[in-house]
C-alpha positions as CSV (number, residue, x, y, z in Angstrom):
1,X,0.0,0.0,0.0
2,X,1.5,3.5,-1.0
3,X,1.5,6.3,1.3
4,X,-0.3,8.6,-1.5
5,X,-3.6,6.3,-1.0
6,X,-3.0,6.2,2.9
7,X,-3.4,9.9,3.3
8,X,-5.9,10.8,0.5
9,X,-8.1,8.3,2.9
10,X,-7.2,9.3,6.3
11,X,-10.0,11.8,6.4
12,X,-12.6,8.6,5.8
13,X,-10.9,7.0,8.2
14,X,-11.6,9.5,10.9
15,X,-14.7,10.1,10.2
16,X,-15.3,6.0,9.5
17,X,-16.2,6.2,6.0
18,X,-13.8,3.5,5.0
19,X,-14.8,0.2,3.9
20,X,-13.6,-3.0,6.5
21,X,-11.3,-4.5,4.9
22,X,-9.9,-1.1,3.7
23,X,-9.7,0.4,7.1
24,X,-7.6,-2.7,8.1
25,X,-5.0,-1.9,5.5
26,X,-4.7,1.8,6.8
27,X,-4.1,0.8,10.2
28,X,-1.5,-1.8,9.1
29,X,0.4,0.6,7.1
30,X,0.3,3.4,9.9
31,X,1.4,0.5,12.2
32,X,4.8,0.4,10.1
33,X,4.9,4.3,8.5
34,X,6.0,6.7,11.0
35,X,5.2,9.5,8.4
36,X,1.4,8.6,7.6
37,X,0.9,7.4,11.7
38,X,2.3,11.7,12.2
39,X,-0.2,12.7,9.0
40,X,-3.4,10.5,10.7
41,X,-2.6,12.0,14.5
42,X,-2.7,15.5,12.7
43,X,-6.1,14.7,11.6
44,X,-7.8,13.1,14.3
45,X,-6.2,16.8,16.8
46,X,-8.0,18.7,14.1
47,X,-11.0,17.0,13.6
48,X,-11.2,16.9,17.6
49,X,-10.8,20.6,17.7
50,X,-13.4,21.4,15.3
51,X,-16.0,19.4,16.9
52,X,-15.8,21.7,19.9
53,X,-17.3,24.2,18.1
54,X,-21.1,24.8,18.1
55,X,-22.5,25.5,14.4
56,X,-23.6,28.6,13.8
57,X,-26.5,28.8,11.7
58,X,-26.2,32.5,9.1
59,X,-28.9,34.9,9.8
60,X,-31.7,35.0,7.0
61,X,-30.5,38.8,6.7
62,X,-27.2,38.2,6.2
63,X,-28.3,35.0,3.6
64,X,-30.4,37.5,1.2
65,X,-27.7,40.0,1.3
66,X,-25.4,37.2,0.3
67,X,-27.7,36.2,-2.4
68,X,-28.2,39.5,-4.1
69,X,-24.3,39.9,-3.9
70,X,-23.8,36.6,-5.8
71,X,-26.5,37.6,-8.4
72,X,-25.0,40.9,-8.8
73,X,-21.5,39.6,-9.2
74,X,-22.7,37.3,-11.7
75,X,-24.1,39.6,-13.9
76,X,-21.4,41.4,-13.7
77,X,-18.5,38.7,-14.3
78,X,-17.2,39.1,-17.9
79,X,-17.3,36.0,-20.2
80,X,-14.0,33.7,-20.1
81,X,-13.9,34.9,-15.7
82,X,-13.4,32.5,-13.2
83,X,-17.3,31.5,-13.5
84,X,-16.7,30.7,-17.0
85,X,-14.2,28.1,-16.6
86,X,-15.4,26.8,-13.3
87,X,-18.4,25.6,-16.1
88,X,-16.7,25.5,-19.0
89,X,-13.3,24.2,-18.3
90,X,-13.9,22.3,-15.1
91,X,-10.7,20.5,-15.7
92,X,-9.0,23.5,-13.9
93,X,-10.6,23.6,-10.8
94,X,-9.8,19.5,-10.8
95,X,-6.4,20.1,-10.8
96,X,-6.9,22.3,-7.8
97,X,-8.6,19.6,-5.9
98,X,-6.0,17.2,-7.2
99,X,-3.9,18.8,-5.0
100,X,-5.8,18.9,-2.1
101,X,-6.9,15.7,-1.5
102,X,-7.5,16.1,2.3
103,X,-9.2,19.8,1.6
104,X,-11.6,17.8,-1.0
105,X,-12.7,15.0,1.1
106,X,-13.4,16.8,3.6
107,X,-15.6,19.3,1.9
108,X,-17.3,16.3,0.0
109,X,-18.3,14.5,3.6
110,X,-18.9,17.3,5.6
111,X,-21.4,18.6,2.3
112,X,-23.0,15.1,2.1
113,X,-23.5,14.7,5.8
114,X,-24.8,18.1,6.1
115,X,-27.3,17.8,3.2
116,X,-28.8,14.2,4.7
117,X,-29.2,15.8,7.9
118,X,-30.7,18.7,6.7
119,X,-33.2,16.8,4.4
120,X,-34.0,14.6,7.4
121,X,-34.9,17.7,9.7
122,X,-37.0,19.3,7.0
123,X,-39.0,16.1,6.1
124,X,-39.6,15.0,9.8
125,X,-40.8,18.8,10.8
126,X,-42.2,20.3,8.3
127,X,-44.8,19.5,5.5
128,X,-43.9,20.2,2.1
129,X,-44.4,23.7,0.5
130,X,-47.5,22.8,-1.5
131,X,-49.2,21.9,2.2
132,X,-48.2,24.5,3.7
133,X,-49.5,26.9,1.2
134,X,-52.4,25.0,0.5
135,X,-53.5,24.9,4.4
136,X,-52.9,28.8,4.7
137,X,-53.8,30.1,1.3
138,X,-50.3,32.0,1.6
139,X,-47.2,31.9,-0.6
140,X,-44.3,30.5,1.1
141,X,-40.6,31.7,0.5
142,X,-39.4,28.6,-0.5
143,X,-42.1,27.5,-3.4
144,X,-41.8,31.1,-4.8
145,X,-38.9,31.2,-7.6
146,X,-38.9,35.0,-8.3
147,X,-41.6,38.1,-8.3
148,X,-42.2,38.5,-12.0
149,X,-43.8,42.6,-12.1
150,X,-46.0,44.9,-9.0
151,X,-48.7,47.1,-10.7
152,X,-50.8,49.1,-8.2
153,X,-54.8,49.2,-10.0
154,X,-57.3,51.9,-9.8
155,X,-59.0,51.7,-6.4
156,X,-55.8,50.7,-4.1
157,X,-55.7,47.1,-5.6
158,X,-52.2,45.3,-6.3
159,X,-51.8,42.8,-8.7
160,X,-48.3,41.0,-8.2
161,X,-47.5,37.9,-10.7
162,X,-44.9,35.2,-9.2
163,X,-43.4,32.1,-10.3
164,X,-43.4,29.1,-8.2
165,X,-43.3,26.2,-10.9
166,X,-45.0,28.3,-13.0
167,X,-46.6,31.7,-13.0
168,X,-49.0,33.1,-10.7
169,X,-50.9,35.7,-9.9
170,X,-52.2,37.5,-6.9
171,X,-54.8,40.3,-5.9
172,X,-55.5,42.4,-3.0
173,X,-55.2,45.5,-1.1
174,X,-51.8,46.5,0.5
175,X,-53.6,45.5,3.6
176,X,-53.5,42.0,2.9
177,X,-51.6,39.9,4.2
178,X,-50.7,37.9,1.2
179,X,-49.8,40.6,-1.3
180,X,-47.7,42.2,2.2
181,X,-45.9,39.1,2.1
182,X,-44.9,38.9,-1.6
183,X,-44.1,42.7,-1.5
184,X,-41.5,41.9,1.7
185,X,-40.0,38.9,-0.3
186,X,-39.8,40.8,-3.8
187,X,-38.0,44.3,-2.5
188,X,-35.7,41.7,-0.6
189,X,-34.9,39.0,-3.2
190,X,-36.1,40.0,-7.0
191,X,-33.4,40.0,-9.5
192,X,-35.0,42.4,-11.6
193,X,-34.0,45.8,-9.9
194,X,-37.4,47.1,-11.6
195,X,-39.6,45.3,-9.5
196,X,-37.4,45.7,-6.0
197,X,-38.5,49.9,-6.8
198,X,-42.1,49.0,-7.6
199,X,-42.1,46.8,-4.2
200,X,-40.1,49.3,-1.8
201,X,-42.5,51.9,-3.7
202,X,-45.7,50.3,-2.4
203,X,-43.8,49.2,1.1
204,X,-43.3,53.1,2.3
205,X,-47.0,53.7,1.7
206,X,-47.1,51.4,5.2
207,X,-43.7,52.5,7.4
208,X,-45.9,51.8,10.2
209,X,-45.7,48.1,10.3
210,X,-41.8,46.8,12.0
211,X,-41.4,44.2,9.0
212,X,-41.7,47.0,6.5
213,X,-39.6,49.1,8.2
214,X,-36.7,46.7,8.6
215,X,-37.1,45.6,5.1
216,X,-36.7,49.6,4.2
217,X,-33.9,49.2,6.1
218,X,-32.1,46.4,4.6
219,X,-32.8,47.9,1.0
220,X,-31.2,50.9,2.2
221,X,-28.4,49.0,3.4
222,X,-27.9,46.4,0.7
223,X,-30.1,47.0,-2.3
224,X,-27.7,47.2,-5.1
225,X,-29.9,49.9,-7.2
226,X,-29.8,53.3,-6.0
227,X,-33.2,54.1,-7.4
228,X,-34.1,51.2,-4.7
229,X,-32.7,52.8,-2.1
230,X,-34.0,56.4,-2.7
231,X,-37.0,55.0,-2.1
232,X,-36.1,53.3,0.9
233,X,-35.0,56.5,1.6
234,X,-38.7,58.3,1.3
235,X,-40.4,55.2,3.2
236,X,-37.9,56.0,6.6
237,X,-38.2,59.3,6.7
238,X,-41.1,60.4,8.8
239,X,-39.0,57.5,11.6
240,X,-35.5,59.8,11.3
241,X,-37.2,61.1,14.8
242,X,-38.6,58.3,16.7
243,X,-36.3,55.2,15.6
244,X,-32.5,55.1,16.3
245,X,-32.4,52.3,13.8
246,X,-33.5,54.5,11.1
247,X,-31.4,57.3,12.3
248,X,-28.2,54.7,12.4
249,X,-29.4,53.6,9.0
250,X,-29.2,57.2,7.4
251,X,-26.1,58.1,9.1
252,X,-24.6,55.2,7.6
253,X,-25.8,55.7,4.2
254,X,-24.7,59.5,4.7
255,X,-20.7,58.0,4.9
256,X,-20.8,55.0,2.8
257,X,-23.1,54.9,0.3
258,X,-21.4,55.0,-3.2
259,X,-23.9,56.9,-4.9
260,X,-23.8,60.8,-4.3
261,X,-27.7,61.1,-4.6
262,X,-28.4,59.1,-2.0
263,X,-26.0,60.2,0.6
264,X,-27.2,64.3,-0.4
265,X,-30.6,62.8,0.4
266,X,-30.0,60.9,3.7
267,X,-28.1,64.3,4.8
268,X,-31.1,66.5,3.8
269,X,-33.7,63.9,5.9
270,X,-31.4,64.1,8.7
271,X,-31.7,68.0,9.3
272,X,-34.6,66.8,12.3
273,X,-31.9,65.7,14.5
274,X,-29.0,67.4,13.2
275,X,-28.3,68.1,16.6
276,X,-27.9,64.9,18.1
277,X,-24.1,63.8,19.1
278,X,-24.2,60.7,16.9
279,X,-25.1,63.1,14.1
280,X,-23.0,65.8,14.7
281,X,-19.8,63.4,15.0
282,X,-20.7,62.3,11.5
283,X,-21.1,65.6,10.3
284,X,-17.9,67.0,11.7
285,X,-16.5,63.8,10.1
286,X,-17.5,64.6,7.0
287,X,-16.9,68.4,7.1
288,X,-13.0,67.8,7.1
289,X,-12.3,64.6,5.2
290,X,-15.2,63.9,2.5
291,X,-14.0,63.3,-1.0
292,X,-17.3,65.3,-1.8
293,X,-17.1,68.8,-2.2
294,X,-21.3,69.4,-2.0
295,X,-20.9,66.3,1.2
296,X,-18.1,68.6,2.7
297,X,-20.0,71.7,1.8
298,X,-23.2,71.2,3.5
299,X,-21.8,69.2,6.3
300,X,-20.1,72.8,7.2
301,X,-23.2,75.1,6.3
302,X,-25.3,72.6,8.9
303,X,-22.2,72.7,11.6
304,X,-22.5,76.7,10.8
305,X,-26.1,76.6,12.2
306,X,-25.7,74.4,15.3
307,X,-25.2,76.2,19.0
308,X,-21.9,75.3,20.4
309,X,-21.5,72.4,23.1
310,X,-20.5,74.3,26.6
């Protein structure tokens, strides 16, 4: 037995994948090999120190954000990137694994235990998607595929179409419950940049409710579009006063945002509380170190204006 096989397997070993009779020629050959008895000690330290950490499951915020990322980069990626060979030339990313042969296996068994568990715990808890949204006349998350348009109808009706397996439409009032919940899952994850505005649109009409309002949050935050998140921007507003989340929101907008209407807009709705310490740190910020000369401009007018701190 060569000492190649012995460590491209020790990772089955350890986590007893190996056949019988195979695991009896490892141990044999680590018996005799001082170098692959080092390589399978190695392991079994590592694999013992991982499984002292608790898994942490990924927020559902931070998932979507992830998700519009990834969709945005891949629109993005020029023909002949890394996504095009990965697919087309998957003979390079091979050789990568080909030389990783501990790195591979364990992504392989970790992916495959994970995905049985995972299948199990969703089969044995919860009915399927169809059930579910036949028993509560509701679409869920998971059986809708994308929000295909938002048109608002004469008379405060909303007509949204959505694809599960294939098209559908729904009907109601921005009041119900249903067409609230399609509106929430389209501004947060509809490819089509069109339809995120039409949703946030219809959202600010109802800042009110704490799901809207954290959804106008996140768009603010994460919405790639900056049409998307001028509207986000018109939904907070009338909250710059009452809500420290949409004040922390705005100021954050104010200093990162990349696109300069949207930060001279967060600025202008924060004039309510320009006077708050939070706010005026930011502004004094920005007064002496923005790139932008209207930013920098304005933060100074507004510093102008305020009464000094005794």
């Amino acid at each position: 037995m060569k000492c190649e096989w012995v460590q491209q397997n020790i990772l089955l070993y350890v986590y007893d994948e190996l056949p019988d009779d195979a695991r009896y020629e490892l141990e044999q050959h680590t018996a005799r090999c001082a170098t692959c008895a080092a390589e399978l000690e190695t392991v079994r330290e590592f694999h013992s120190e991982l499984s002292r950490f608790p898994v942490a499951e990924p927020s559902p915020n931070l998932l979507t954000a992830s998700r519009m990322r990834l969709q945005e980069a891949l629109e993005t990626t020029q023909q002949g990137g890394f996504w095009h060979r990965l697919v087309f030339d998957p003979w390079v990313w091979l050789r990568e694994i080909r030389f990783a042969p501990a790195l591979a296996a364990t992504l392989f068994i970790l992916g495959f235990a994970g995905g049985i568990g995972t299948a199990y715990k969703v089969l044995k808890t919860s009915p399927p998607a169809e059930v579910r949204e036949a028993n509560s006349g509701q679409p869920s998350e998971s059986s809708i595929t994308g929000i295909r348009s938002v048109t608002q109808q004469p008379g405060n009706q909303i007509t949204i179409k959505y694809d599960t397996v294939s098209t559908q439409e729904a009907q109601g009032s921005l009041n119900d419950q249903k067409i609230q919940q399609l509106l929430l899952f389209a501004a947060r994850n509809n490819y089509n940049s069109g339809v995120r505005i039409d949703s946030v649109g219809l959202l600010t009409q109802n800042p009110e409710d704490t799901q809207v309002r954290e959804t106008l949050i996140y768009a603010l935050r994460y919405d790639s579009n900056p049409g998307v998140r001028l509207k986000a921007l018109d939904g907070l507003a009338r909250h710059v006063k009452d809500d420290v989340r949409v004040r922390d929101a705005l100021l954050e907008a104010l200093i990162h945002d990349s696109n300069p209407g949207v930060r001279t807009e967060a600025l202008k709705l924060l004039s309510p509380v320009q006077a708050d310490s939070s706010v005026r740190a930011v502004l004094e910020h920005l007064a002496d170190t923005d790139k932008n000369q209207y930013i920098r401009t304005q933060a100074r007018n507004v510093l102008a204006q305020l009464p000094e701190i005794d």
